[in-house]
Backbone as JSON, one array per atom type, in Angstrom:
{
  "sequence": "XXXXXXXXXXXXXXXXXXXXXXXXXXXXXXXXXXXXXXXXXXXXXXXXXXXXXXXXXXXXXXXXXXXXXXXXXXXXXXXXXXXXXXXXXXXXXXXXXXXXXXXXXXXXXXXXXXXXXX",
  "N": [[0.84, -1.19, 0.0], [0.78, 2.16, -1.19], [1.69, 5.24, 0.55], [1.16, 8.66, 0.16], [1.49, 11.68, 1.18], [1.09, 15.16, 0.91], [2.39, 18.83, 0.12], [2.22, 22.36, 0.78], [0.81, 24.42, -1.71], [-1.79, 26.89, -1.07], [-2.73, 30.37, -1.17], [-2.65, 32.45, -4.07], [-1.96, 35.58, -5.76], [-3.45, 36.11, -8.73], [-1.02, 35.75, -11.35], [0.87, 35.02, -9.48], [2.94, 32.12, -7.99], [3.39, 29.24, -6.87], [4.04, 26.21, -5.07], [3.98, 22.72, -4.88], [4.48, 19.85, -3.31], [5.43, 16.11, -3.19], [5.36, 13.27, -1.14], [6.13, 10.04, -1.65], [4.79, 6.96, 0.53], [5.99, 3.21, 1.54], [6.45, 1.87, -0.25], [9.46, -0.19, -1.82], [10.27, -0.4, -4.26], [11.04, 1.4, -7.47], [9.05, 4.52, -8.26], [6.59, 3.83, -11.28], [5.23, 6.06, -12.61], [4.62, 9.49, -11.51], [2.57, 12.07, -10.26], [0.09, 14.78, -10.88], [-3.35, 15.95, -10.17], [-6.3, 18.21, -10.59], [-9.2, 19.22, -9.23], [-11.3, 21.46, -9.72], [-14.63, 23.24, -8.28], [-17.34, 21.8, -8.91], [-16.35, 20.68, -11.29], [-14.92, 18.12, -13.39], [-12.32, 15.83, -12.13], [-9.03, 16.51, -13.31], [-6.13, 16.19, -15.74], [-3.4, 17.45, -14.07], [-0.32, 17.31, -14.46], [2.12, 14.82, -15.22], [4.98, 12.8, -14.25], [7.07, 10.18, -15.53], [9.27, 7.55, -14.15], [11.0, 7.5, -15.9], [11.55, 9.93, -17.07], [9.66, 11.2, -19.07], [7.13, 13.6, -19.44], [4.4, 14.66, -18.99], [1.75, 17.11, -19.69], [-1.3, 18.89, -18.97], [-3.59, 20.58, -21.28], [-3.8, 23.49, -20.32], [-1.82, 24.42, -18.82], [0.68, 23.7, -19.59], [2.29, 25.38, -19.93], [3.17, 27.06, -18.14], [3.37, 25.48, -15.84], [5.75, 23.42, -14.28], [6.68, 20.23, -13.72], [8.11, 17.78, -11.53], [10.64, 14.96, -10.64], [12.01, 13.24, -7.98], [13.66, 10.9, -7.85], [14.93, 8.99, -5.94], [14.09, 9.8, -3.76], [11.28, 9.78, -3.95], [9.7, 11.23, -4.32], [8.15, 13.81, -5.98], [7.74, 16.65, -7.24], [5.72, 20.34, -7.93], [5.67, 22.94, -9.78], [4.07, 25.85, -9.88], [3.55, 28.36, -11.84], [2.39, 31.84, -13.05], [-0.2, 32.1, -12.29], [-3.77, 31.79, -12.67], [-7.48, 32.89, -11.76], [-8.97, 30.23, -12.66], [-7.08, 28.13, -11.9], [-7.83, 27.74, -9.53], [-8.35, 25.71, -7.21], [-8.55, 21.82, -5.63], [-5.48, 19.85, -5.39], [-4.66, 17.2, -6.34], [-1.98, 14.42, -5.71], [-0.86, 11.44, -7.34], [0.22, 8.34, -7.88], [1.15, 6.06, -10.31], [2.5, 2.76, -9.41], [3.18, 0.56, -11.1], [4.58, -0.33, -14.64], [2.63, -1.86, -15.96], [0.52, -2.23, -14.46], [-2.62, -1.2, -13.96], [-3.46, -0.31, -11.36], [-3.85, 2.62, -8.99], [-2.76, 5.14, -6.48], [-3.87, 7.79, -4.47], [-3.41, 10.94, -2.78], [-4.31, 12.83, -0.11], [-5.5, 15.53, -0.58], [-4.83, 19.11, -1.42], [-5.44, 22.0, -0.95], [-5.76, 24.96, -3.85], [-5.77, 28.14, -4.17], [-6.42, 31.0, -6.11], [-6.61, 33.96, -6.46], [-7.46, 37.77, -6.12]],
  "CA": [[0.0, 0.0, 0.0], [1.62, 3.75, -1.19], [0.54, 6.33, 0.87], [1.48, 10.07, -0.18], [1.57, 13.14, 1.67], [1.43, 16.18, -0.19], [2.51, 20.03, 1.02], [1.99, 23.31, -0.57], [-0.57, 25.03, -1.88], [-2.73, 28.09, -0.38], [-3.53, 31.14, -1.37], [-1.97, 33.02, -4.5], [-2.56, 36.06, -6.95], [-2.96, 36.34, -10.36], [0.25, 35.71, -11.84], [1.91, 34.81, -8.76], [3.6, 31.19, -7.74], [3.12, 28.09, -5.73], [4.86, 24.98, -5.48], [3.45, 22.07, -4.16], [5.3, 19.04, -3.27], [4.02, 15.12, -3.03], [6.56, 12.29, -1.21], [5.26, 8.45, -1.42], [5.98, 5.98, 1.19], [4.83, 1.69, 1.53], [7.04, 0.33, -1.44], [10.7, -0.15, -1.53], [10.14, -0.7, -5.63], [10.63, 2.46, -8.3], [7.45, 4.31, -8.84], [6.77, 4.46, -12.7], [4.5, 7.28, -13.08], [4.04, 10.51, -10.35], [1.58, 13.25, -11.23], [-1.1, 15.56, -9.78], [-4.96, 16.21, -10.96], [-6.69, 18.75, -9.81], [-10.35, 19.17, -9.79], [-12.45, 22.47, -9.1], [-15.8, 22.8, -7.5], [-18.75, 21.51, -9.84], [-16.05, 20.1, -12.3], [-14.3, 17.06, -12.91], [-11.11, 15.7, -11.86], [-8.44, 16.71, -14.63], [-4.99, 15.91, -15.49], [-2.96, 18.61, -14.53], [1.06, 16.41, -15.4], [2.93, 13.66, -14.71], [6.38, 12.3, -14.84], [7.54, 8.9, -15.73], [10.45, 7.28, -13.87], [12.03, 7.76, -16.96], [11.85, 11.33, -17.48], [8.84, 11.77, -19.75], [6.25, 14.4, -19.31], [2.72, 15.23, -20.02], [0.73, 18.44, -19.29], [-2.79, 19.3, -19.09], [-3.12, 21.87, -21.85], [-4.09, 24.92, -19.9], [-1.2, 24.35, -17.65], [1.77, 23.41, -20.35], [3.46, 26.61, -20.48], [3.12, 27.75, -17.03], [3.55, 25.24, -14.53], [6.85, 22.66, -14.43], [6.83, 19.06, -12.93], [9.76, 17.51, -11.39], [10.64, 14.22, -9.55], [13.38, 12.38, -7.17], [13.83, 8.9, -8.06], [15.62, 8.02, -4.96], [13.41, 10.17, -2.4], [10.28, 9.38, -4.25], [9.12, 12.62, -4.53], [7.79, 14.76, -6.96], [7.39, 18.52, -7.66], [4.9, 20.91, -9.06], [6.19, 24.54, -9.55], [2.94, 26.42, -10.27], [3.71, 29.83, -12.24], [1.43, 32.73, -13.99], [-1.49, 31.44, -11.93], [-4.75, 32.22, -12.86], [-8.08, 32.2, -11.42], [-8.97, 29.28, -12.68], [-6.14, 27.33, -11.55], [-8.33, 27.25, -8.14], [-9.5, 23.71, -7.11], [-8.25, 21.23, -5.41], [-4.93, 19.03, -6.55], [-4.68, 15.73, -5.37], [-0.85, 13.84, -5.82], [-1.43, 10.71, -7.72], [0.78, 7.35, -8.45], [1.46, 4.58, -10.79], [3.89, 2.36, -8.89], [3.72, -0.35, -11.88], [4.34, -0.06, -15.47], [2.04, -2.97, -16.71], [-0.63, -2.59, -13.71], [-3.59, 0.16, -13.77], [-3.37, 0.53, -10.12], [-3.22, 3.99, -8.74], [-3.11, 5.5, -5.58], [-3.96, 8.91, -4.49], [-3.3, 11.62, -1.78], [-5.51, 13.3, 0.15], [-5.74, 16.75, -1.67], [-4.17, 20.25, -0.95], [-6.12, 23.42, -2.19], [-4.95, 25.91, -4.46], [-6.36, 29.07, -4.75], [-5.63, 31.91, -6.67], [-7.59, 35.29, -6.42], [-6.82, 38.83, -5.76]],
  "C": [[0.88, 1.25, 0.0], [1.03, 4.87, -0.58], [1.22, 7.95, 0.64], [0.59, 10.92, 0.5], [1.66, 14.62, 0.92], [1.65, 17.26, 1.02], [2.45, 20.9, 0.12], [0.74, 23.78, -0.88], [-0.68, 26.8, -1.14], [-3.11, 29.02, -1.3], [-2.6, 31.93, -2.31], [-2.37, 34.15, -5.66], [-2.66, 36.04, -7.65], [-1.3, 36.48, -10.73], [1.36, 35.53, -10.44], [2.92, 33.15, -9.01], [3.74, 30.52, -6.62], [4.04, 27.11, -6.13], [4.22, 23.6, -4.21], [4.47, 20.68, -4.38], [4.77, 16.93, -2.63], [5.31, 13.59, -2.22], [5.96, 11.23, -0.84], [5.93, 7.81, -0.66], [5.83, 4.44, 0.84], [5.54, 1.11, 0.58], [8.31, 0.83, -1.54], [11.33, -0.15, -3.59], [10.43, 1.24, -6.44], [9.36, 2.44, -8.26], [7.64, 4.07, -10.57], [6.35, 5.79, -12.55], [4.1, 8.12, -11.8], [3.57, 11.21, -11.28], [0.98, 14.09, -10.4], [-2.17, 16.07, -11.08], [-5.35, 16.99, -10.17], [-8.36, 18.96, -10.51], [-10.97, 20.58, -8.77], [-14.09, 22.4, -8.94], [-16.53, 23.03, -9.13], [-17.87, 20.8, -11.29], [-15.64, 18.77, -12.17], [-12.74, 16.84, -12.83], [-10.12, 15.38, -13.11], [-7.14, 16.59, -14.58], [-4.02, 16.85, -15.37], [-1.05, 18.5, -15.02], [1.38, 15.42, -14.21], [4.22, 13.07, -15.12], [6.75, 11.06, -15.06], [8.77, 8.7, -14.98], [11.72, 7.1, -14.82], [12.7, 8.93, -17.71], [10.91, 12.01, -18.2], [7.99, 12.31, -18.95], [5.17, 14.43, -19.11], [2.16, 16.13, -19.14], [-0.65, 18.67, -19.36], [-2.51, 20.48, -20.03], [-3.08, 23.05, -21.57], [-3.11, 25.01, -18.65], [0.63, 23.95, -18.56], [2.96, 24.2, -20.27], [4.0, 27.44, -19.35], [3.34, 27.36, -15.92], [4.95, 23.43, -15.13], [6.86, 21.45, -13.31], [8.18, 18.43, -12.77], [10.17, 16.02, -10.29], [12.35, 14.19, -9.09], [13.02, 11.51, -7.43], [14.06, 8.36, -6.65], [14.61, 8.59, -4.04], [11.76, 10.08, -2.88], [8.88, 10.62, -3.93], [8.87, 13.0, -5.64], [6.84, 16.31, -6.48], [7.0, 19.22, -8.37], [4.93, 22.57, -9.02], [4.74, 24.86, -10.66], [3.45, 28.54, -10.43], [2.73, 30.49, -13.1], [0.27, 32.56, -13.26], [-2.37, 32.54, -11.89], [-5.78, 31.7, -12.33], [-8.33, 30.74, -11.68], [-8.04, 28.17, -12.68], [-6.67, 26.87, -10.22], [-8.79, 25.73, -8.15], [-8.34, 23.01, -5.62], [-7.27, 20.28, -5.58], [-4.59, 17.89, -5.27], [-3.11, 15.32, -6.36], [-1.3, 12.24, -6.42], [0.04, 10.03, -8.17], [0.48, 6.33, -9.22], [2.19, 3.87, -10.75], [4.24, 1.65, -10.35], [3.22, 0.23, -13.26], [3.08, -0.62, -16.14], [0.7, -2.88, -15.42], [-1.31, -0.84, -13.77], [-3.53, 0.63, -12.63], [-2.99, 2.16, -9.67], [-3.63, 4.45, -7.37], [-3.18, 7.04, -5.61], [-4.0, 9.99, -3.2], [-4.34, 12.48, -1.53], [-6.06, 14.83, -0.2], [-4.97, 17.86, -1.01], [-5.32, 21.17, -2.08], [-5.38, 23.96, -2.25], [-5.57, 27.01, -4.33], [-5.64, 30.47, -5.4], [-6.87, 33.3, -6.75], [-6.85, 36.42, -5.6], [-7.45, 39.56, -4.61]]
}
């Protein structure tokens, strides 16, 4: 069982900068895949990136250009530098794993809010 802690977040203006941070414990194994989703009120839960234990990427598109993901291999961490933020960047982001390459399993942390307003 992986259980992740996340930190980070609160309260930021228009165009300011957050950084939120996510470290897994429960398996002694590489993860493959860290990430974070975040979901705002009345929507649904959306991908906002994720890193591969290999180095690859992926972005949510309204978040590509503006916010930078980042892991540790060895400390089993990962990092989400949140820049330009705009209202709608508010919600909720939850920390999210895929320990195995070949298994769907995923676990997920218990959320951190974001908000962003002036």
């Amino acid at each position: 069982q992986v259980q992740l802690v996340e930190s980070g977040g609160g309260l930021a203006q228009p165009g300011g900068s957050l950084s939120l941070s996510c470290s897994a414990s429960g398996t002694t194994l590489s993860i493959y895949e860290m990430g974070w989703y975040r979901q705002a009120p009345g929507k649904q839960r959306e991908l906002v990136a994720f890193v591969t234990s290999g180095g690859t990427t992926r972005y949510g598109p309204s978040v590509e250009d503006r916010f930078t993901i980042s892991r540790d291999n060895a400390k089993k961490t990962v990092l989400l530098q949140l820049n330009s933020l705009k209202p709608e960047d508010t919600g909720v982001y939850y920390c999210n794993v895929r320990p195995l390459f070949n298994n769907p399993q995923r676990y997920w942390g218990q959320g951190t809010q974001v908000t962003v307003s002036s």
